[in-house]
VORONU-939438 format. One line per 5 residues: number of its first residue (from 1); their letters; for each residue x, y, z of C-alpha. Coordinates in Angstrom, 3 decimals, always signed. Example, Ala and Ser with C-alpha at 12.3 -4.5 7.8 and 13.67 -1.06 7.14 Angstrom:
2
1> as> +12.300:-4.500:+7.800 | +13.670:-1.060:+7.140 $
// end
This chain:
158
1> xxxxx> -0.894:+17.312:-28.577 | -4.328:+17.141:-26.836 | -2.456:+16.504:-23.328 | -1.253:+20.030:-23.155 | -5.080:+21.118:-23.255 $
6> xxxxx> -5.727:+19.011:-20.837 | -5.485:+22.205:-17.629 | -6.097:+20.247:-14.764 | -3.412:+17.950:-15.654 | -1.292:+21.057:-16.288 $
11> xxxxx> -2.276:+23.477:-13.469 | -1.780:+20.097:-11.086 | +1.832:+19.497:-12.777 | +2.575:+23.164:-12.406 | +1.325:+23.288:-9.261 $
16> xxxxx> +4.265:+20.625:-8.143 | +6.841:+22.695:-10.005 | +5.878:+26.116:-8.986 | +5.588:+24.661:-5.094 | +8.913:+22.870:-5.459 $
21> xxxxx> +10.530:+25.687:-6.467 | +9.649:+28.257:-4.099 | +10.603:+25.986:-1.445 | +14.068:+27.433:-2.356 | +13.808:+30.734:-1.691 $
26> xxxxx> +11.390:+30.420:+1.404 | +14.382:+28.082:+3.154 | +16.676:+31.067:+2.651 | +14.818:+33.341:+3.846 | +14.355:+31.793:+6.967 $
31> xxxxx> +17.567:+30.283:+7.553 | +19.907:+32.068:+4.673 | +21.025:+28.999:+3.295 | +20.707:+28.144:+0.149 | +19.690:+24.437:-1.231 $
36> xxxxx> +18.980:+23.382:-4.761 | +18.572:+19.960:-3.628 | +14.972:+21.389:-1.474 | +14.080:+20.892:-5.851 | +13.683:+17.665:-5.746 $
41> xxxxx> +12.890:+16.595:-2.339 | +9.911:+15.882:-0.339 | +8.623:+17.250:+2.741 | +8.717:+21.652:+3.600 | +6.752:+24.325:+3.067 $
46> xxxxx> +4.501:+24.648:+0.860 | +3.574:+21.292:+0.221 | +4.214:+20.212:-3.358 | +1.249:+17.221:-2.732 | -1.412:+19.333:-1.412 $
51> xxxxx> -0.695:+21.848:-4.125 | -1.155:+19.806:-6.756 | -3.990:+17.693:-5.484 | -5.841:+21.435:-4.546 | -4.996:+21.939:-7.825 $
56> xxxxx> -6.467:+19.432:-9.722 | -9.624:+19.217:-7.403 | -10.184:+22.773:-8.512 | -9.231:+22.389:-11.939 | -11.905:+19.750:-11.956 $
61> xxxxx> -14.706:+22.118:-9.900 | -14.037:+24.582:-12.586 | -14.537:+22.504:-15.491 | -16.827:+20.067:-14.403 | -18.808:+20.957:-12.236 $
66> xxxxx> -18.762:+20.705:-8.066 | -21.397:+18.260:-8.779 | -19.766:+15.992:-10.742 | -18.427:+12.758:-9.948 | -15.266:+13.516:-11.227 $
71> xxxxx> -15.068:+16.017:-8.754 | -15.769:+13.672:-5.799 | -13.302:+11.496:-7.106 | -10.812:+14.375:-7.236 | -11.806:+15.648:-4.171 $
76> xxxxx> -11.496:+12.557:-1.993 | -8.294:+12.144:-3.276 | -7.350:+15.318:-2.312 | -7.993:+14.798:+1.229 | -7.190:+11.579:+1.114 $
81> xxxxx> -3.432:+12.503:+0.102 | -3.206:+15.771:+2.565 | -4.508:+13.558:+5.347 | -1.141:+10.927:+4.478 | +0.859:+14.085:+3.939 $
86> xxxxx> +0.356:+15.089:+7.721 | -0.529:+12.031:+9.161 | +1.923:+8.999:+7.957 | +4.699:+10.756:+6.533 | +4.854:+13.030:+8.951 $
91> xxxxx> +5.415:+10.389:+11.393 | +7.819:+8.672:+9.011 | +9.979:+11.805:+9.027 | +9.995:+11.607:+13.151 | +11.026:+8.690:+13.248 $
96> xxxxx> +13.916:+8.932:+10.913 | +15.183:+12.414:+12.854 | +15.868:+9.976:+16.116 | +16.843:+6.576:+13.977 | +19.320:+9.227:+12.637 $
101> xxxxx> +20.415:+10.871:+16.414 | +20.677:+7.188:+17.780 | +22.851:+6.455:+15.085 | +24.973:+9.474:+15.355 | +25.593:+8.386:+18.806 $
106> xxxxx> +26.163:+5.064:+17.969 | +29.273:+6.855:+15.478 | +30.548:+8.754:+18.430 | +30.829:+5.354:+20.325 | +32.269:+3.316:+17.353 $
111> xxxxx> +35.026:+6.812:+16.680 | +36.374:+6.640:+20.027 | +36.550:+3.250:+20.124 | +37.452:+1.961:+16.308 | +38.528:+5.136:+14.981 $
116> xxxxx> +35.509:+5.370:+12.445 | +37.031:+8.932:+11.181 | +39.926:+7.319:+9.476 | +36.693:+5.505:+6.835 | +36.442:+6.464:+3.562 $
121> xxxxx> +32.897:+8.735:+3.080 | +31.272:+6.131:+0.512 | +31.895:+3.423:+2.786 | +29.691:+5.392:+5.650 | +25.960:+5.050:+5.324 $
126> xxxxx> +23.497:+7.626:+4.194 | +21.394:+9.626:+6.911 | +17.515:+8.657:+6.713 | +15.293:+10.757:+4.907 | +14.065:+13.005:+7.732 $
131> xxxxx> +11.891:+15.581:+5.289 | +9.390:+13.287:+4.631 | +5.820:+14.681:+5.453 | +4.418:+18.217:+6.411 | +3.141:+20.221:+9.260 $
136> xxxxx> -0.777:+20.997:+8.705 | +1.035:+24.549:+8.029 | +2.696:+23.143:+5.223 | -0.163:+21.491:+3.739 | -2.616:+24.146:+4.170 $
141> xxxxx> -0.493:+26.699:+2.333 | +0.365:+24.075:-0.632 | -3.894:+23.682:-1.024 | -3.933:+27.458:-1.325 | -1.187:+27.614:-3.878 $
146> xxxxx> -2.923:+24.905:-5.990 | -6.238:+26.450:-5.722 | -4.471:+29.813:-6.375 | -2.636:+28.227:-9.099 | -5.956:+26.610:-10.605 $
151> xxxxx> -7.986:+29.994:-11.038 | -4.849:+32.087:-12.794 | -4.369:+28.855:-15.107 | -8.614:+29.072:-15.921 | -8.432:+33.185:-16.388 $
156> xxx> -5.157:+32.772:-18.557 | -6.496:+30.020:-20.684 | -10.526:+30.107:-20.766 $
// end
């Protein structure tokens, strides 16, 4: 199938994998705990966006041409997405961390006063989505891993 020789579209979907992946083991290194679930979620270090974006930005350079216009387009969208991935989401993910401590408080209130323990867990509602955006840390390292990512999947198949 002529998709699979496409290798910006694969070094930008390995990119995501390889990025969502390692979140894994990073998270228990730093705070030995280990969480599948970091998989398939957004947000942490490195950046699953910015790697793949780097990636196919790079992929692009490499093929293309830095001159190109395909490479502008890819390029702009790069930034365009690592600016969101710091900037918006970031903010999104703030926000949700003290929706989700007003809450909790709220529960404490609501416990004491119409013993909210004795509920059954499906019938108590979902914490917000805190992990939603990156530091600039976060985002810088996933650019490096796509770029990184980009120039072992051109010396492996070129």
């Amino acid at each position: 199938m002529a998709i699979f020789s496409n290798l910006p579209l694969m070094a930008a979907l390995f990119a995501i994998l390889f990025a969502q992946f390692v979140k894994i083991p990073i998270q228990y290194m730093v705070i030995r705990q280990l969480d599948w679930k970091l998989f398939t979620s957004t947000g942490g270090m490195p950046s699953s966006h910015s790697a793949a974006v780097t990636a196919l930005t790079t992929s692009v350079g490499l093929e293309y041409g830095v001159d190109s216009t395909i490479f502008a387009i890819a390029a702009m969208f790069a930034v365009i997405t690592m600016y969101d991935a710091t900037g918006v989401r970031f903010q999104a993910g703030q926000q949700a961390l003290t929706i989700n401590k007003l809450r909790n408080d709220l529960y404490i209130f609501m416990d004491e006063t119409r013993k909210w323990t004795k509920m059954k867990e499906e019938e108590r509602i979902e914490d917000l989505k805190t992990l939603l955006g990156h530091k600039p840390s976060e985002v810088f390292m996933g650019a490096l891993t796509g770029i990184a990512i980009s120039f072992v999947f051109y010396a492996i198949y070129n």
